[in-house]
N, C-alpha and C positions, 0 to 999 in steps of 0.2 A: 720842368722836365717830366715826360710821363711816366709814370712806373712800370717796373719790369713784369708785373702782371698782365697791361695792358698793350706790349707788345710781342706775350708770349699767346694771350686769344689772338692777337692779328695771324702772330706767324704760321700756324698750322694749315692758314686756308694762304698760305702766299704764294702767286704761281711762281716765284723763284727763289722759294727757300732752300736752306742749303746750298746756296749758290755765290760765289766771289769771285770776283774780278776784280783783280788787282790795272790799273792805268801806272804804266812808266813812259818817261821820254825827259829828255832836257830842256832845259827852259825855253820857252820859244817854241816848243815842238807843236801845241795845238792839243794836248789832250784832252781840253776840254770838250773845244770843237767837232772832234773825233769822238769822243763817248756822244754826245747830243745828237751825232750821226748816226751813229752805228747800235747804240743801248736805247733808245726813248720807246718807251713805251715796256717795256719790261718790269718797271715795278720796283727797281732797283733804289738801295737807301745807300745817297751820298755820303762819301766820307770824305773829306777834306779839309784841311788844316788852314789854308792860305784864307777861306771865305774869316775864317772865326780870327785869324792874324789881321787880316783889312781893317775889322771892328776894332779890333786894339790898339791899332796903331793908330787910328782916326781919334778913338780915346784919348791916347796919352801923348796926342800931336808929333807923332813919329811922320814926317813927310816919306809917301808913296815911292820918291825916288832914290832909292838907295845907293844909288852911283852919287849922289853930291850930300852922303850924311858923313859929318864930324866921326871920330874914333867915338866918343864920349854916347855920340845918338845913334851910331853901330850897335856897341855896347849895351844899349837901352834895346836896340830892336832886337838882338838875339835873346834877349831874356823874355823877352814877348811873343816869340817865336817857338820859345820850348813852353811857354804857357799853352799859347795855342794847339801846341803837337799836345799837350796833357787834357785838355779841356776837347779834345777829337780823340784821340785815342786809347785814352785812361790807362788803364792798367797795364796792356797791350802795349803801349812805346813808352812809356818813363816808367821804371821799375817803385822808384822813389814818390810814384803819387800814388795818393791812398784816397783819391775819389774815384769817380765813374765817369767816363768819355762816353760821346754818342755813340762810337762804336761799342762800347761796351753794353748798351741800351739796348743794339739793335740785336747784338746776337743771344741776348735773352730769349728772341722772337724767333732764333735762327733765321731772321729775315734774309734775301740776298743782297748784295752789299754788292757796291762800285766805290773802288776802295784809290781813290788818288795821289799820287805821290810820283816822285822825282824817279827814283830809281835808282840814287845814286850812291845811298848805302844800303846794299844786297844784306846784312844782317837783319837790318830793319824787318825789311818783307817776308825774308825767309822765317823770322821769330813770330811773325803775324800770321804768315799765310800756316806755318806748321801746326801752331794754334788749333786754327781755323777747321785745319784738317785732323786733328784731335775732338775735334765739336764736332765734328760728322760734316761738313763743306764740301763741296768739288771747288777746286780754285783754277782758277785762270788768270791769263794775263795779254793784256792788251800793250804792245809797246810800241809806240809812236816815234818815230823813227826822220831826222830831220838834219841835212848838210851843217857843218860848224857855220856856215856862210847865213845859211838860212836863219840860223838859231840868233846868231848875234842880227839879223835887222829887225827880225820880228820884235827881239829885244827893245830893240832900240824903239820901239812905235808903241811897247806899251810903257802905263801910266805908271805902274813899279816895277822900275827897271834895276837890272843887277850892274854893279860893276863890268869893266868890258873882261879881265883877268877872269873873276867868278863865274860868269859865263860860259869862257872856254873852260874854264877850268872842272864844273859842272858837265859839260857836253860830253867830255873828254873821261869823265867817270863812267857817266849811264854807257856811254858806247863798250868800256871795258866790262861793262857786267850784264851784255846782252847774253853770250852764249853760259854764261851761270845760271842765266833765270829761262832759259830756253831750256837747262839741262834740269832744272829744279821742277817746272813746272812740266816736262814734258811736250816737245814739237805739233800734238793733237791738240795741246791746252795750252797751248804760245803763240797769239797770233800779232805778226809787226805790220803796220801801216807805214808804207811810208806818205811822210805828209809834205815832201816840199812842195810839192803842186799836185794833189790829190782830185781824180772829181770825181763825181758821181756814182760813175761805174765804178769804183775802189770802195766805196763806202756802202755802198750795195750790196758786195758781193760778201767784206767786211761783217755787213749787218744779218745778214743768211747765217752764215757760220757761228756770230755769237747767238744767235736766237738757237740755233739747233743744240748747242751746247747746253744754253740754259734751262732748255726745255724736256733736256735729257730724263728720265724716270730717276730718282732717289735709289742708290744702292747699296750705300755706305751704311753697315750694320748698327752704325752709332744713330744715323738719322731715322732709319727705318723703327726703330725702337725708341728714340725719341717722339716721333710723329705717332705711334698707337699708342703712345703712353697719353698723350695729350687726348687725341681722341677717344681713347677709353674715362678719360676724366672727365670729358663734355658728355658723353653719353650717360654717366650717371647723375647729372645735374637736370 
């Protein structure tokens, strides 16, 4: 891992530092899809738990499909699962780890961040993004937005698949905590896609709106004084 020196010279020249973007939606919704559409090219450092969960489960021969694992290799995959959440987001989601997540790397840099997750416990995000917005952050949120219909086939066609109950049961959360995180983050800095059948023109107009965001001037008095601090220390080097 590289040290937090080396991503605090990156971040003072990042054209989106200071910047977060929180991805919600329920399983199935596409939000990766959706970010690749509407964020590429922005600079943005992924945060993701699921890619570092893939690696462990392939590890410790946890099969992909979690709709046909035993109680006993359930059991096995949620402890692997909160690995994973602790090895992404360190300090930030398990109170109880005492090492450093790559999230925790990245905002040494104050880099900007595309920050992935479900949406389905609003404590979560709101204890990250408050954070965030204590470090000097603008945050947003992109919430991807998909029919229980929709969510369960897509389900069904990928390679780690949930339960058909978890599912709904999932969908049926993020949906309850749309207008909390619409209220948290503010209606300017809450933008939903919907993705049952999205094209071009929706990801377009999508992708205008997050760039102008991202691109907005630094004004948050925490940032603005961290960033001449940094550059007052390069000038005398």
């Amino acid at each position: 891992m590289i040290g937090f020196q080396s991503f605090v010279k990156e971040g003072v020249f990042d054209p989106s530092i200071f910047k977060a973007i929180f991805l919600a939606g329920g399983p199935g919704s596409g939000k990766s899809y959706v970010a690749g559409k509407t964020t590429g090219g922005l600079g943005l450092k992924l945060v993701n738990s699921d890619d570092t969960l893939e690696k462990l489960l392939k590890k410790h021969n946890v099969p992909l499909d979690f709709s046909t694992l035993s109680p006993e290799i359930t059991a096995k995959k949620d402890l692997l699962r909160i690995r994973a959440k602790e090895l992404t987001f360190g300090q930030l989601k398990v109170k109880a780890f005492k090492g450093r997540g790559a999230l925790d790397y990245y905002i040494a840099g104050r880099l900007g961040l595309l920050i992935d997750g479900t949406g389905r416990e609003f404590d979560d995000i709101h204890r990250q993004a408050s954070y965030l917005r204590k470090m000097g952050y603008d945050t947003y949120m992109i919430f991807v937005n998909t029919s229980e219909q929709v969510a369960l086939e897509r389900n069904a066609a990928r390679p780690r698949k949930l339960k058909l109950e978890m599912v709904k049961q999932m969908w049926l959360s993020v949906q309850q905590n749309i207008g909390k995180f619409q209220s948290y983050f503010r209606p300017s800095n809450f933008i939903v896609v919907d993705n049952n059948n999205a094209g071009e023109d929706v990801f377009n107009k999508v992708s205008k709106r997050i760039r102008g965001l991202v691109k907005k001037k630094v004004t948050n008095p925490v940032a603005i004084q961290w960033i001449a601090m940094q550059m007052q220390s390069k000038r005398r080097k």
